[in-house]
N, C-alpha and C positions, 0 to 999 in steps of 0.2 A: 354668883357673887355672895361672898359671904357677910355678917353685920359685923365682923371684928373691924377694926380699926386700926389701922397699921401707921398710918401719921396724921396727929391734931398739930394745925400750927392756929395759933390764936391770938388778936393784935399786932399782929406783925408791922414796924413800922421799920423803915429804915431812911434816913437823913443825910444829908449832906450841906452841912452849914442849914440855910433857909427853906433848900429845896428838899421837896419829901420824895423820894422815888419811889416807896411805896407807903400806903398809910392805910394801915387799920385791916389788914387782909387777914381772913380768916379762910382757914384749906382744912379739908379731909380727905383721907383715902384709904377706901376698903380694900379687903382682901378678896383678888380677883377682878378688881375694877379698873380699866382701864380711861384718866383721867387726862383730856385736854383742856391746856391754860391758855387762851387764846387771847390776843388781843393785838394792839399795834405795834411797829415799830418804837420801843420808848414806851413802849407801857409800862414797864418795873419785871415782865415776866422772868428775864435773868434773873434781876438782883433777889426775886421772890426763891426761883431757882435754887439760886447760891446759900439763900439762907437756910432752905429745907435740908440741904448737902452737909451745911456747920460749914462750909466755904467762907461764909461772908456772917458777920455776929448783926442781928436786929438790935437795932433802936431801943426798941423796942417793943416787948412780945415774947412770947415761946413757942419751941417746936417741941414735940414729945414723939418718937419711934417706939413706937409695938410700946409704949406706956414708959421708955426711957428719956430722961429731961435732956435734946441736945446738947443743951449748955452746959447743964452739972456731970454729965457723961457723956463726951462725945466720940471717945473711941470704942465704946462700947456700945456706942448709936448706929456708928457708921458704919460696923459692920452688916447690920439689914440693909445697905443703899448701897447699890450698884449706879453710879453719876457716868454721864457723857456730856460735858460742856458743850458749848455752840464750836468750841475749837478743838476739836480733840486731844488726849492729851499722850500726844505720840511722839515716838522719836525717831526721825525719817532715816538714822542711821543704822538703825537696829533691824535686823532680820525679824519677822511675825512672831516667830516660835520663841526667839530670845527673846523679845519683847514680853510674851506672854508669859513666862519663862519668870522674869522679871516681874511683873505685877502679879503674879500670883507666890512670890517672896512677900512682896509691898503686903497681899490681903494674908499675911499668914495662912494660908492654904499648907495641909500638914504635906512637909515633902512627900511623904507613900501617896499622896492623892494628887498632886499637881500635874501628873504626867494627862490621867482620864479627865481633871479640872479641863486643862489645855485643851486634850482633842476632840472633849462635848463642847468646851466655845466655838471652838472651828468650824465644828460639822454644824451649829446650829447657827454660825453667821457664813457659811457658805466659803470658808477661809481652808479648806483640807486639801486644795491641791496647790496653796500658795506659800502653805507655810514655811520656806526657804527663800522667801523674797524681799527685797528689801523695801521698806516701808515707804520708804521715798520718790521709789518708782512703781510706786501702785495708781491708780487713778483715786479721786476725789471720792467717787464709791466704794472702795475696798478698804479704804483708808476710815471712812466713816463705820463699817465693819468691823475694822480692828479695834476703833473706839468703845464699840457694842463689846464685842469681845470681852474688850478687858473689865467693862463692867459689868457680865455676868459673872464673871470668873470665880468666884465665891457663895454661888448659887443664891443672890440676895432674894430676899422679898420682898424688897422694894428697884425698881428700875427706874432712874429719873436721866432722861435724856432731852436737852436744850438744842432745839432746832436741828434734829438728824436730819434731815434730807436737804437744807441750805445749800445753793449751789450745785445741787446735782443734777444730771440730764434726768430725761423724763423715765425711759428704761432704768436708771438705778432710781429713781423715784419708788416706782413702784415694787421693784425688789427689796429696798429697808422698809415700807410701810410691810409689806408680808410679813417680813420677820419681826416686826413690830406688834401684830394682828399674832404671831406664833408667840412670842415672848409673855403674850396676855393670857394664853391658856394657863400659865405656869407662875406669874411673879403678879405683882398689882405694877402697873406703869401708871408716871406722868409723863405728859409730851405737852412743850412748849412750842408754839407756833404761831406764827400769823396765817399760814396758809390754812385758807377754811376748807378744803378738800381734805385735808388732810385729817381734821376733827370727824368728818363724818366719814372717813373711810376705816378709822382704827379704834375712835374712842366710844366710849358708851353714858359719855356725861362731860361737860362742858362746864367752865370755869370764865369767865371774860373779865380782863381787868384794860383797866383805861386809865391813865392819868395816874398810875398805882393804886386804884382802887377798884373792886369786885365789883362789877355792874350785872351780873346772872352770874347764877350757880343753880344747875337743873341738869335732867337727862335732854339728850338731844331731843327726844319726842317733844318731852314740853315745852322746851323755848320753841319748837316749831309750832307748837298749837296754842303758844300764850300771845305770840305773835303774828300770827296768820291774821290776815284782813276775814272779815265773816264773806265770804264771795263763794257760791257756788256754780260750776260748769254745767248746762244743761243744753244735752242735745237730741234733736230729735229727728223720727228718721222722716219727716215733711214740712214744707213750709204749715206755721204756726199764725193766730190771730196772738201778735207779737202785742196789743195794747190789754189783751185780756192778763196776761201772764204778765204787766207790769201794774194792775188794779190790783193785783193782791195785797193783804193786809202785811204781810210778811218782806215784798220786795219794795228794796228802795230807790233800786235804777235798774236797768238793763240795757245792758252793750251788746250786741249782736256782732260776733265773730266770725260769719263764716260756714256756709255746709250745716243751713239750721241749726247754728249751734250759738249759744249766748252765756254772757257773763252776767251774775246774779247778785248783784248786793243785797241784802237782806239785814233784817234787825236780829236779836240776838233775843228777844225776848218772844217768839213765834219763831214756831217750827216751820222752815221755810218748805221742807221735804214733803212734809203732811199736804198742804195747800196745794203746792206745785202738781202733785200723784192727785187728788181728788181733781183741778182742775184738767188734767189730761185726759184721765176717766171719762169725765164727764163731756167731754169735746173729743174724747177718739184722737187723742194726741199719744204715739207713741214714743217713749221715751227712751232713748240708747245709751243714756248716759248721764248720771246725774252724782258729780262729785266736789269735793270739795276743793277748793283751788290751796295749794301748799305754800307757804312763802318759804323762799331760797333760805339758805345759813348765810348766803352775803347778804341780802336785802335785812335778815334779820338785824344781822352784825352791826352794818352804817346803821340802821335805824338806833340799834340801845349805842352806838359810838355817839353818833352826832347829838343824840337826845341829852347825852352826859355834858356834850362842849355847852350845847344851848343854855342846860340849866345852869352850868358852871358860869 
């Protein structure tokens, strides 16, 4: 991943009469980085969406591409952004090849290049033995494909696609997250979702907006580890004097799990590890396993969702 910066969007607000559906969102994204905007149903992530596209004009705020003002230049913006709405924007009447055919006229793509544009979209969305099909009778998966399609079709460096996998069965699930995960080698992506599998199977930095507003912005690592309870797993391969191992100055409780094994709360100011290993040593206690317990991306998620309603 590289430090360039491919889109600053900064105060983003956008309104509706009294209601804000988004306010005050600040976005980045680097070259190579592939970035999920997560959050709920009705969080603002479309309309945020729309506005990085020049689709929908902010409130106010600004977007800049590769250091272009979308506002004061937008055709000359939206040539780095390749978009895929939550709807695709296809025409069920149109055969794949015309269609691609056609949007690659729309991105000014030079005629002597539209032909290889066309069959690297195909080959790289899995569309080369369809492309005589008609769009209408494809399935809800191919059809999401064709959308991809026509948004690389100008080889952008920027890929912004709103909820691809919506409504698809589980098998094409995981066939657009591949191509999603293959699209990253090559372009910066954003993916908008609520599904949190989906954050941790394709992106590598996370964005959460609630109410129209950023609640984290971090790598998936860290919000896993700014949010983790301090609890570590510790098992051992024999029964244990379970009250010596909760005297220590480091543990705060101990839940017994099971197969000699227990759950460890501990303080965050003593090194629970240090204590735990000298205590075993020292009583001949050996020890099989001693980790830290991870909190989920959902348990994370409700915790900064519902912390935002509380404060609100």
């Amino acid at each position: 991943m590289s430090d360039e910066i491919l889109i600053r969007a900064e105060g983003l607000y956008r309104q509706y009469g009294n209601y804000h559906a988004v306010q005050n969102v600040n976005l980045q994204l680097k070259k190579g980085e592939v970035l999920g905007l997560l959050g709920p149903n009705g969080a603002g992530k479309s309309t945020t969406m729309q506005m990085l596209t020049g689709n929908l004009s902010p409130s106010q705020g600004e977007v800049k591409v590769k250091g272009i003002d979308l506002l004061e230049n937008p055709k000359q913006a939206k040539q780095h952004i390749g978009y895929l709405p939550e709807q695709p924007p296809i025409y069920r009447d149109m055969r794949i090849d015309e269609y691609l055919s056609y949007c690659a006229k729309l991105r000014q793509v030079p005629s002597t290049q539209q032909s290889s544009a066309i069959s690297q979209a195909k080959t790289r969305c899995g569309l080369d033995e369809v492309g005589n099909r008609l769009i209408g009778n494809l399935s809800k998966g191919y059809q999401q494909r064709v959308g991809i399609a026509q948004a690389i079709l100008h080889t952008p460096d920027i890929i912004i696609l709103d909820e691809p996998t919506v409504g698809l069965d589980p098998i094409q699930i995981q066939e657009i997250r591949s191509l999603i995960r293959e699209l990253g080698k090559d372009h910066s992506v954003i993916l908008s979702t609520h599904i949190l599998p989906e954050v941790q199977a394709v992106c590598d930095r996370v964005q959460i907006i609630n109410q129209g507003e950023t609640v984290f912005d971090d790598s998936l690592d860290n919000l896993e580890s700014r949010h983790s309870d301090p609890i570590l797993i510790a098992r051992f391969s024999s029964k244990i004097d379970e009250d010596k191992l909760a005297k220590l100055n480091s543990i705060e409780d101990i839940v017994p799990i099971g197969n000699h094994t227990y759950q460890l709360l501990h303080t965050s100011d003593i090194n629970p590890v240090t204590e735990i290993c000298q205590l075993a040593h020292s009583e001949n206690w050996e020890i099989q396993a001693l980790t830290p317990k991870a909190a989920t991306l959902e348990q994370i998620f409700m915790d900064l969702i519902h912390g935002e309603e509380q404060a609100a």
